[in-house]
ZAPA-306404 format. One line per field, with one value per residue (C-alpha): residue number from 1; residue in one letter; x, y, z. Coordinates in steps of 0.5 Angstrom, whole numbers, plus 2048, in hexadecimal, padded with zeros to 3 digits. Layout:
N
i: c(NUM | ...)
aa: c(A | ...)
u: c(X | ...)
v: c(Y | ...)
w: c(Z | ...)
//
This chain:
175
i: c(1 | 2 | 3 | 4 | 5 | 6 | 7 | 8 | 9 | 10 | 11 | 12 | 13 | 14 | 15 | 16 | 17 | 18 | 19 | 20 | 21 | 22 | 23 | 24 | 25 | 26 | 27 | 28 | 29 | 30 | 31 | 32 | 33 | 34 | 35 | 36 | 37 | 38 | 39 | 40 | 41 | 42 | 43 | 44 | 45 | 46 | 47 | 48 | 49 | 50 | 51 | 52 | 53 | 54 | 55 | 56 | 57 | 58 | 59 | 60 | 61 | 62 | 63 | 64 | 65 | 66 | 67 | 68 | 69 | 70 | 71 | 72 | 73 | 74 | 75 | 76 | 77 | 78 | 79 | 80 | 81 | 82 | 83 | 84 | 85 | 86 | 87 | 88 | 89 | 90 | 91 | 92 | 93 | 94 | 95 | 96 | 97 | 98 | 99 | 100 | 101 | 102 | 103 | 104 | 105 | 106 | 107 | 108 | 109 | 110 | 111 | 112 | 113 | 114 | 115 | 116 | 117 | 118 | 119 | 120 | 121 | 122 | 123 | 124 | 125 | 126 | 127 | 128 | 129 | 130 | 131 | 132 | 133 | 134 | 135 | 136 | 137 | 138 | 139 | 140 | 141 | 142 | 143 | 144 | 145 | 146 | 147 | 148 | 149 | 150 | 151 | 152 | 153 | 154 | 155 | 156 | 157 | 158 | 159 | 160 | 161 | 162 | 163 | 164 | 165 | 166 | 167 | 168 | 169 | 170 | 171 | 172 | 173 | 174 | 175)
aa: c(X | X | X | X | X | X | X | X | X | X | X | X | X | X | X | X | X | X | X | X | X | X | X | X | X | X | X | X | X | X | X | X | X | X | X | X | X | X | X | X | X | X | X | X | X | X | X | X | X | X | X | X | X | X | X | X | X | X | X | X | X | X | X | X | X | X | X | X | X | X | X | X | X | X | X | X | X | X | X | X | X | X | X | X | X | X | X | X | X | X | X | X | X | X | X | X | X | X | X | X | X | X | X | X | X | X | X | X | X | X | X | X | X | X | X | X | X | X | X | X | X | X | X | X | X | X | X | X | X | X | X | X | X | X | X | X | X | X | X | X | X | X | X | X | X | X | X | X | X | X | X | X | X | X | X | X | X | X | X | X | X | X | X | X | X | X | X | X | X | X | X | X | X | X | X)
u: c(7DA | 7E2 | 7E7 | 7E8 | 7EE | 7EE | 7F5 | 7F3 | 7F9 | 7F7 | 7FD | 7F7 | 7F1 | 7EE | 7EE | 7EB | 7E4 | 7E2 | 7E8 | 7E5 | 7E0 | 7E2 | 7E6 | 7DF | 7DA | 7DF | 7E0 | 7D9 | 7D9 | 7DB | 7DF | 7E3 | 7EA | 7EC | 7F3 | 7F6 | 7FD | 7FE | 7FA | 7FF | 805 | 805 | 80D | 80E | 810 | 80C | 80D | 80D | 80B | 804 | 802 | 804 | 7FF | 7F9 | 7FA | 7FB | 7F4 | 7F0 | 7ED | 7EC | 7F2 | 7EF | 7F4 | 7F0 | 7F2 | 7F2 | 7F6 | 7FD | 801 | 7FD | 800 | 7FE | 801 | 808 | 807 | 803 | 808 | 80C | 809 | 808 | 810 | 812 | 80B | 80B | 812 | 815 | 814 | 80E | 80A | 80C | 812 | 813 | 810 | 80E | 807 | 804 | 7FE | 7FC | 7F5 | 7F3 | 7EF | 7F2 | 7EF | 7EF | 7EA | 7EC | 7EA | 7EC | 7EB | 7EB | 7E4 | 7E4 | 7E5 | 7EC | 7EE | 7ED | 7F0 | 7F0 | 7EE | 7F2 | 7F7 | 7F6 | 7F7 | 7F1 | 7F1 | 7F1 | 7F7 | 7FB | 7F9 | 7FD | 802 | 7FD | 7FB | 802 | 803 | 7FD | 7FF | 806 | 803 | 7FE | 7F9 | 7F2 | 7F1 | 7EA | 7E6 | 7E9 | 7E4 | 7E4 | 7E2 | 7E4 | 7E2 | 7E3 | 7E3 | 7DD | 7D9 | 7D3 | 7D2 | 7CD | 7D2 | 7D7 | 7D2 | 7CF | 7D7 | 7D9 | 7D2 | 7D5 | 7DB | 7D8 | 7D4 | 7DB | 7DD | 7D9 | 7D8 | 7DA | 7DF)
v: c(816 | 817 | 810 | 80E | 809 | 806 | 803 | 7FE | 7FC | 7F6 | 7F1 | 7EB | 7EE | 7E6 | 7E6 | 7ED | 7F0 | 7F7 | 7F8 | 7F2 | 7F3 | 7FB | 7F8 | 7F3 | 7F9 | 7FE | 7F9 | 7F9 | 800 | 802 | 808 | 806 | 802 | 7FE | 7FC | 7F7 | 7F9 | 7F2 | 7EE | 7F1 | 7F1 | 7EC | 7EC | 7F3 | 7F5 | 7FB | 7FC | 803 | 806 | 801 | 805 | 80C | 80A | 808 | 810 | 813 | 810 | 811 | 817 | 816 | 812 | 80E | 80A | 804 | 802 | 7FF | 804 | 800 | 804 | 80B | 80A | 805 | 7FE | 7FF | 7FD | 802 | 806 | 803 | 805 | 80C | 80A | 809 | 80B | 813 | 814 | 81B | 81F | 81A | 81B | 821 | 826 | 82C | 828 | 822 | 824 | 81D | 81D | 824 | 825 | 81E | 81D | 81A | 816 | 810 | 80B | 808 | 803 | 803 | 7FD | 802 | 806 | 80C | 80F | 80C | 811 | 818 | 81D | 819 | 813 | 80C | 80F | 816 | 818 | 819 | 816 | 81D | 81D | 817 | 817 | 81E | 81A | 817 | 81F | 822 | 81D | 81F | 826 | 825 | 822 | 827 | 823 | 825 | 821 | 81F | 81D | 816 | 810 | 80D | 806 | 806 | 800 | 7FB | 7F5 | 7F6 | 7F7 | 7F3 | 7F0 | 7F4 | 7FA | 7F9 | 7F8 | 7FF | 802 | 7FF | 803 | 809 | 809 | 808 | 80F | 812 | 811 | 813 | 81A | 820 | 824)
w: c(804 | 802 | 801 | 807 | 809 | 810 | 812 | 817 | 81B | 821 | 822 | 823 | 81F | 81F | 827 | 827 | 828 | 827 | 821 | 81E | 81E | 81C | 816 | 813 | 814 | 811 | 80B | 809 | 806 | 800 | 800 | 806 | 805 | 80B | 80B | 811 | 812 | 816 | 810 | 80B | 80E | 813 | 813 | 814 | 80D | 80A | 804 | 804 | 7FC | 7FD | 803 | 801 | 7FA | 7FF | 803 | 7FD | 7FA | 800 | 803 | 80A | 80E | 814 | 819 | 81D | 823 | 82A | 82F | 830 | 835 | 835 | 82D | 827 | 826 | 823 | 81C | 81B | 81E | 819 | 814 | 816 | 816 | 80F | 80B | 80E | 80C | 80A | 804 | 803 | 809 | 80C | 80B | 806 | 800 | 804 | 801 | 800 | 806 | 806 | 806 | 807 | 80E | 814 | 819 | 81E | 821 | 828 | 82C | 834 | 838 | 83F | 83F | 83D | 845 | 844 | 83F | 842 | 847 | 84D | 84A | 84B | 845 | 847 | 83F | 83B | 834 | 831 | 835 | 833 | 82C | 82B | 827 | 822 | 822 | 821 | 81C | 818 | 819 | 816 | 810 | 80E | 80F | 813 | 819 | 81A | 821 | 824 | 824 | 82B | 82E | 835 | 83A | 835 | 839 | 83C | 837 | 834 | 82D | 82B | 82E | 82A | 822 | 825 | 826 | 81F | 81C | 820 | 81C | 815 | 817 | 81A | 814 | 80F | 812 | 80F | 813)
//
């Protein structure tokens, strides 16, 4: 499997569910580095040349997040900001992330027939996931399948280990 770094942005990962339960699973394995941005940067200061050296080391880019407003939570925001800068991340010599894997693992509270043409948000995750794309895009990065887990609040116990086992395995495939 390549390096992996999945950046984990939950403003109260403690009172979560799925995320935790992603975060503690995802710790287990040896070729995933997990980094919680809320842990690390609980004021909000991030300090930009640490989180260039962790993409620089890894080979695959992963955001982990619950859905926020069709967007991810803002210090995650944030971090694309003030780390994804130009001629770092993207530009004429902005070179640093090309070839690197790009992909998001996403909880949803609402069931999945929420996000769908005509659903109660009338947008697919494919479609309000297109910025994250174009992001990728810009950074010479390739985007990969996005891991999903929608209708969260509903889920059982037992649900929410299986989808955490499920995350490792999209993890690990080979694109």
């Amino acid at each position: 499997m390549k390096k992996t770094l999945v950046i984990v942005a939950h403003p109260n990962l403690t009172t979560s569910v799925i995320n935790k339960t992603w975060k503690d699973r995802l710790i287990q394995e040896t070729d995933i580095t997990v980094h919680d941005l809320y842990a690390k940067y609980p004021n909000g200061n991030i300090d930009v040349a640490y989180e260039q050296q962790l993409l620089l080391e890894h080979e695959r880019i992963v955001f982990q997040f619950p859905f926020y407003w069709y967007s991810s939570p803002s210090l995650l925001k944030e971090w694309q900001d003030v780390v994804l800068t130009y001629g770092w991340a993207y530009g004429s010599e902005g070179t640093k992330l090309r070839g690197k894997e790009f992909m998001l693992a996403i909880s949803t509270g609402g069931p999945e027939a929420a996000y769908q043409a005509g659903g109660y948000n009338l947008f697919s995750m494919s479609e309000l996931t297109k910025p994250f794309q174009a992001t990728s895009n810009l950074t010479g990065m390739r985007f990969l399948p996005t891991f999903t887990k929608q209708g969260v609040r509903f889920l059982t116990d037992e649900q929410v280990r299986e989808s955490a086992e499920e995350l490792v395995r999209h993890l690990k495939l080979n694109y």
